[in-house]
C-alpha positions as CSV (number, residue, x, y, z in Angstrom):
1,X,0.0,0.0,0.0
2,X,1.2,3.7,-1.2
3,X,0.9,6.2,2.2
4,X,1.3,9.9,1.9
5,X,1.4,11.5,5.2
6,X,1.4,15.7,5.4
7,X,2.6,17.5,8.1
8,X,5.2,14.9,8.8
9,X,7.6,16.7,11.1
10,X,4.2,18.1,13.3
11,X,2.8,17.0,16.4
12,X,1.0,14.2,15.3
13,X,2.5,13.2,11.4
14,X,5.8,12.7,13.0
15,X,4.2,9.7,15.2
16,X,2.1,8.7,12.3
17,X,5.5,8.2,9.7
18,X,7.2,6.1,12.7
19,X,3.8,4.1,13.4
20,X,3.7,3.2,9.3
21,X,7.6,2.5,9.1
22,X,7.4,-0.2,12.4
23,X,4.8,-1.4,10.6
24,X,6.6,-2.2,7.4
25,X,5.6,0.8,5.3
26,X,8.4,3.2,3.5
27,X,5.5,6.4,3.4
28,X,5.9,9.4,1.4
29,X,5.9,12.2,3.3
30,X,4.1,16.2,1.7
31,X,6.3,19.1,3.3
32,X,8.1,22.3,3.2
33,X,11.5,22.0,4.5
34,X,12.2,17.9,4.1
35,X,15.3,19.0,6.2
36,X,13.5,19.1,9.2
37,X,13.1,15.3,8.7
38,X,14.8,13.6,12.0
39,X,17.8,11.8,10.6
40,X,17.2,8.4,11.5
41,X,14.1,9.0,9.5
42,X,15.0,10.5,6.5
43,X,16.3,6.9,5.3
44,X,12.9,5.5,5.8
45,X,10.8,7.6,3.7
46,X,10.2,9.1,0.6
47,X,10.0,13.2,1.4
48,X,8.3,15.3,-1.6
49,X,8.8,19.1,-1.1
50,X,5.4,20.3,-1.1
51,X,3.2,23.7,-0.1
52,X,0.1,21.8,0.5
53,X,-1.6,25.6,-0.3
54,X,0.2,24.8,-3.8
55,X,-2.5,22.3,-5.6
56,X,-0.6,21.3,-8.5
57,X,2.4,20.3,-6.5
58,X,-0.1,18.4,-4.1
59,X,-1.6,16.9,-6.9
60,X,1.9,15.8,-8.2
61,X,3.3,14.7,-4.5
62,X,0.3,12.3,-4.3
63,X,0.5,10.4,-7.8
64,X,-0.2,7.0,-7.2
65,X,-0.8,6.8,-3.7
66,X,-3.8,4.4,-2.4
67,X,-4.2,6.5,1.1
68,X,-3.7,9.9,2.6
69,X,-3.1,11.4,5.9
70,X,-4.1,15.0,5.7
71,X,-3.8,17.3,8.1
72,X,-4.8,20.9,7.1
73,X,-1.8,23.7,7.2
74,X,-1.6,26.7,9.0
75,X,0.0,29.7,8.2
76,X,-0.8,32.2,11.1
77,X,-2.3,35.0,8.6
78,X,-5.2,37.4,9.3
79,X,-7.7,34.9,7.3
80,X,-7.8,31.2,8.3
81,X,-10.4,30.5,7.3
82,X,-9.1,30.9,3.7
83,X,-6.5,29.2,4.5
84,X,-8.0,26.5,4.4
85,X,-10.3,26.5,2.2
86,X,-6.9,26.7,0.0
87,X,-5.7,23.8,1.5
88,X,-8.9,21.7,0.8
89,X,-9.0,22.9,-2.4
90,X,-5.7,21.2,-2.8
91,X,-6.6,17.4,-1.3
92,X,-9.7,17.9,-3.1
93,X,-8.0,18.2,-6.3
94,X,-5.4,15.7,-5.1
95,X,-7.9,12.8,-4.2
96,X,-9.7,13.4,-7.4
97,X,-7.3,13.3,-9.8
98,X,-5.2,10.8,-8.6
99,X,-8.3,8.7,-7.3
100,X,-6.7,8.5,-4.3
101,X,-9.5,5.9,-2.5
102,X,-8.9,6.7,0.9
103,X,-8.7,9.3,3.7
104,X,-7.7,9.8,7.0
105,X,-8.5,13.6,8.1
106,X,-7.4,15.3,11.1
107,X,-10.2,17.2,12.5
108,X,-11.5,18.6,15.8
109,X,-14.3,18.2,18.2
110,X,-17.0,20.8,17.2
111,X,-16.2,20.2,13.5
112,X,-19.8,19.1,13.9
113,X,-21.6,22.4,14.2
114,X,-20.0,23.2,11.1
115,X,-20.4,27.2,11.7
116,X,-19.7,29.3,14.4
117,X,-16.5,27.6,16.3
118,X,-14.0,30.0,15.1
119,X,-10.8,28.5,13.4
120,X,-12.8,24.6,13.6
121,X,-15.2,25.8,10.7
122,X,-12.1,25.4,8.1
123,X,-11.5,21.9,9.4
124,X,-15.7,21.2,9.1
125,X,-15.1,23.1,5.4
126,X,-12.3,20.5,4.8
127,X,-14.9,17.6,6.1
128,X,-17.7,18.1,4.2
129,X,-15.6,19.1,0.6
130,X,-14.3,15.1,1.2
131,X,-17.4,13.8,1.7
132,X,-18.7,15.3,-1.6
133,X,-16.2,13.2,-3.1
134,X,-17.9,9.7,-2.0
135,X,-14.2,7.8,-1.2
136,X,-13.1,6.0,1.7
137,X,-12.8,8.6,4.5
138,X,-12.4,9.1,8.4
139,X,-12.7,12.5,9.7
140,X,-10.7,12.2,13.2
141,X,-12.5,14.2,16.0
142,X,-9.7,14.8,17.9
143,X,-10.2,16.7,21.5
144,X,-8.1,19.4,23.0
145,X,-4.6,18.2,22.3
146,X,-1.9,18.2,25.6
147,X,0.5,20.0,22.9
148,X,-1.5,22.8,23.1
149,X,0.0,23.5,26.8
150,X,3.5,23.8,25.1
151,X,2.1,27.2,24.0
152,X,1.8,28.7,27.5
153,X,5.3,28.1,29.2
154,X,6.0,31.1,30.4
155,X,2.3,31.3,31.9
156,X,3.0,27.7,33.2
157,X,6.5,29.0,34.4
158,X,4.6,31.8,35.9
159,X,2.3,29.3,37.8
160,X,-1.2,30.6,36.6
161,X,-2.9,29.7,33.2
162,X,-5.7,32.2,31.5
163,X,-8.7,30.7,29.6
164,X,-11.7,31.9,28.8
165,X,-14.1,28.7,29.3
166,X,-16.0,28.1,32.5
167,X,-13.2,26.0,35.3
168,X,-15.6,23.8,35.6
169,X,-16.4,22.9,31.8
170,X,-14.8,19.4,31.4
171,X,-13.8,18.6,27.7
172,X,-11.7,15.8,25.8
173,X,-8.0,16.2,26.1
174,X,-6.0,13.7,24.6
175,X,-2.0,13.3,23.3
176,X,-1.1,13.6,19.6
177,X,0.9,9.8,20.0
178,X,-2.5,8.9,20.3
179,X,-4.3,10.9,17.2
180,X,-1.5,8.9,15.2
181,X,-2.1,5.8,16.6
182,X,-6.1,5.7,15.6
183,X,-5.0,7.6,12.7
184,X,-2.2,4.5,11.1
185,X,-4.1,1.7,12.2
186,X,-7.4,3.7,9.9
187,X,-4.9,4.3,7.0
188,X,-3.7,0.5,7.5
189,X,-7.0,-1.2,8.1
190,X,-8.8,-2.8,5.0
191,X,-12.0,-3.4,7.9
192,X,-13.9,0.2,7.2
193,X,-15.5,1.9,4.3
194,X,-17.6,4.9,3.3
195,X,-17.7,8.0,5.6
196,X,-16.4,7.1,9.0
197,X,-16.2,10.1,12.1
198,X,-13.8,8.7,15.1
199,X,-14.0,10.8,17.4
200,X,-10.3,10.6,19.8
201,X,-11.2,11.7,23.3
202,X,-8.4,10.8,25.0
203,X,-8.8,8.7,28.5
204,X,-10.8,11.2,30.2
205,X,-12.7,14.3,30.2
206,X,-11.2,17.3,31.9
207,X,-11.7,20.7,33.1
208,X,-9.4,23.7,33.3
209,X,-9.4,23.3,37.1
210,X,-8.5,19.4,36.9
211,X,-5.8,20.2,35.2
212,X,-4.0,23.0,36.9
213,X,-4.0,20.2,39.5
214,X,-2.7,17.2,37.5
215,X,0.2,20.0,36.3
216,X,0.8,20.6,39.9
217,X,1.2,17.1,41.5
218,X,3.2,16.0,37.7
219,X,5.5,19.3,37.6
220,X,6.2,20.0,40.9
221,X,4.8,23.2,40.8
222,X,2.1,25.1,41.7
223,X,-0.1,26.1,38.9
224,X,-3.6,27.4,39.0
225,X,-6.0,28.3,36.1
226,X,-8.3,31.7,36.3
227,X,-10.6,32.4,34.0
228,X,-10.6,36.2,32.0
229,X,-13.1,37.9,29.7
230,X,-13.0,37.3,25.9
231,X,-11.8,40.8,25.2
232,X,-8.7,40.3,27.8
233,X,-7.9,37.3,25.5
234,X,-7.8,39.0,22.4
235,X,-5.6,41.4,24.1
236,X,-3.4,38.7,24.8
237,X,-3.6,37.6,21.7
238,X,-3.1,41.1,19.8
239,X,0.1,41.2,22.3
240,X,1.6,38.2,21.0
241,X,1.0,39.1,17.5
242,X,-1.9,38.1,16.3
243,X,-3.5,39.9,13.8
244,X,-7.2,40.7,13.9
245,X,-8.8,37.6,11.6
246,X,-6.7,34.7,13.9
247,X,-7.4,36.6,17.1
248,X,-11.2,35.9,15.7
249,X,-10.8,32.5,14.7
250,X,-8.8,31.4,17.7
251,X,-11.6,32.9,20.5
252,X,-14.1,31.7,18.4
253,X,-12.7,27.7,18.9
254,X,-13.3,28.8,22.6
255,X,-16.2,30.4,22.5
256,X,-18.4,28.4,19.9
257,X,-17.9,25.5,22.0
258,X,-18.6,26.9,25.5
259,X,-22.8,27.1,25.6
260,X,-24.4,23.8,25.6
261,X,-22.0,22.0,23.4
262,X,-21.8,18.2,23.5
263,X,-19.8,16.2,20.7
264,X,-21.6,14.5,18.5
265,X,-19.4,11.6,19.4
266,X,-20.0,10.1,22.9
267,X,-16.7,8.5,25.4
268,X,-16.9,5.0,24.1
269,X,-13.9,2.4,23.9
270,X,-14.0,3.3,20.4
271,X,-13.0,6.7,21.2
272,X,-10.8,6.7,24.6
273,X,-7.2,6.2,24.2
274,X,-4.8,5.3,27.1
275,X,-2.2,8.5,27.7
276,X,-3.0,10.4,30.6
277,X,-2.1,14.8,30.9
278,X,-0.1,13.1,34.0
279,X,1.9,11.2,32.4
280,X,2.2,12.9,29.3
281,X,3.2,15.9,31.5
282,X,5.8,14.0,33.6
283,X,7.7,12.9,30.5
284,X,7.4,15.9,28.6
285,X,6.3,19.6,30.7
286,X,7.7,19.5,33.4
287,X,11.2,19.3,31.9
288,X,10.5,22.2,29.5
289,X,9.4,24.6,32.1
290,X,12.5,23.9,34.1
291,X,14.6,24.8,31.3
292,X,14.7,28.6,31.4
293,X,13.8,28.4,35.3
């Protein structure tokens, strides 16, 4: 079987190209710089330069491949939502012309409401254009990724986190290793067909005051979590750069999601997977925010 995986060096694709090479695949990998490519895994797959915003060159990267791993790009620009409806232009193209037959997608929880989550509507945008298409695919619901948390050292170095959902709102947080995991066994698996939505919900449902705890007890220092108004967000968020479109996008993935929202997909064996924020933030936090202590 032929395996393109995009984003191959990112949070997820990079567990996703080891999961396919232990299990005997050489994948070809869509991306920018193949020099980023860790060295012991350069050897082990084919890398295509690629600007997956680029749709002929997508279109060329993908020739003859019999499943895809996309994961749509972000650039950080004022309109994201174009962004990606760039980007799903390009798989679009790249899955018709090339008849690629099957899909794995990387999405996120609240893809589902399709409008009014902010940044998530390119990603239901992306879902929807695939379904038109009438292949193989599974759009990956993934929840709040522990990643994300890498974002806010110096807050977390600081001791106290700033969100603007309730404290008490739990949601689905769950470790990229484990995205790419459901996501290589769906690209290897000949045991599904048609439009599939797994939802990845990691082990448990958490909220923002559950974890300032669990980052207490696995760092070893005190955190807390306090909650600010949506306007002292997109202060922060103008403060660090942003420009006006992504401050939009990014507050909206917040607030879309914070009145009444339940995922379409319910906690199910299905959807749990085993990594814990503990663990996850013993082996992998704790040591970061010591670093410029």
């Amino acid at each position: 079987m032929r395996i393109a995986v995009t984003t191959p060096t990112g949070n997820v694709g990079r567990h996703v190209v080891a999961t396919l090479i232990r299990a005997g695949v050489r994948p070809r990998v869509l991306l920018r710089e193949p020099a980023r490519l860790a060295p012991n895994v350069r050897d082990e797959v084919d890398a295509v330069q690629v600007d997956q915003y680029d749709a002929d060159a997508v279109v060329a990267a993908t020739e003859d491949v019999d499943a895809l791993f996309w994961v749509d790009p972000t650039s950080g620009g004022d309109d994201p939502l174009a962004e990606y409806a760039r980007a799903t232009s390009s798989v679009v193209r790249a899955v018709t012309e090339n008849r690629i037959g099957r899909v794995v997608f990387q999405s996120s929880v609240g893809a589902e409401k399709r409008h009014g989550a902010g940044e998530i509507d390119g990603l239901a945008h992306t879902e929807t254009a695939l379904d038109a298409l009438g292949v193989d695919v599974t759009h990956l619901r993934c929840g709040y990724f522990f990643t994300n948390l890498e974002l806010q050292l110096d807050a977390l170095r600081a001791g106290t986190l700033q969100v603007i959902l309730p404290l008490d709102q739990p949601m689905a947080w769950v470790a990229p290793r484990d995205i790419a995991e459901v996501a290589a066994t769906r690209l290897l698996s000949p045991d599904w067909s048609g439009r599939c939505v797994q939802a990845v919900h990691g082990p448990m449902d958490l909220t923002w005051r559950r974890v300032a705890e669990i980052l207490t007890a696995a760092t070893g220092r005190q955190i807390s979590v306090e909650r600010i108004t949506d306007d002292a967000m997109r202060t922060q968020l103008h403060q660090a750069g942003m420009p006006d479109g992504l401050v939009e996008a990014v507050v909206g993935m917040s607030t879309g999601l914070r009145e009444n929202f339940v995922p379409e997909q319910r906690r199910t064996l299905q959807t749990t997977t085993p990594t814990t924020l503990a663990a996850w933030a013993y082996d992998h936090l704790r040591h970061q925010i010591a670093v410029a202590s």
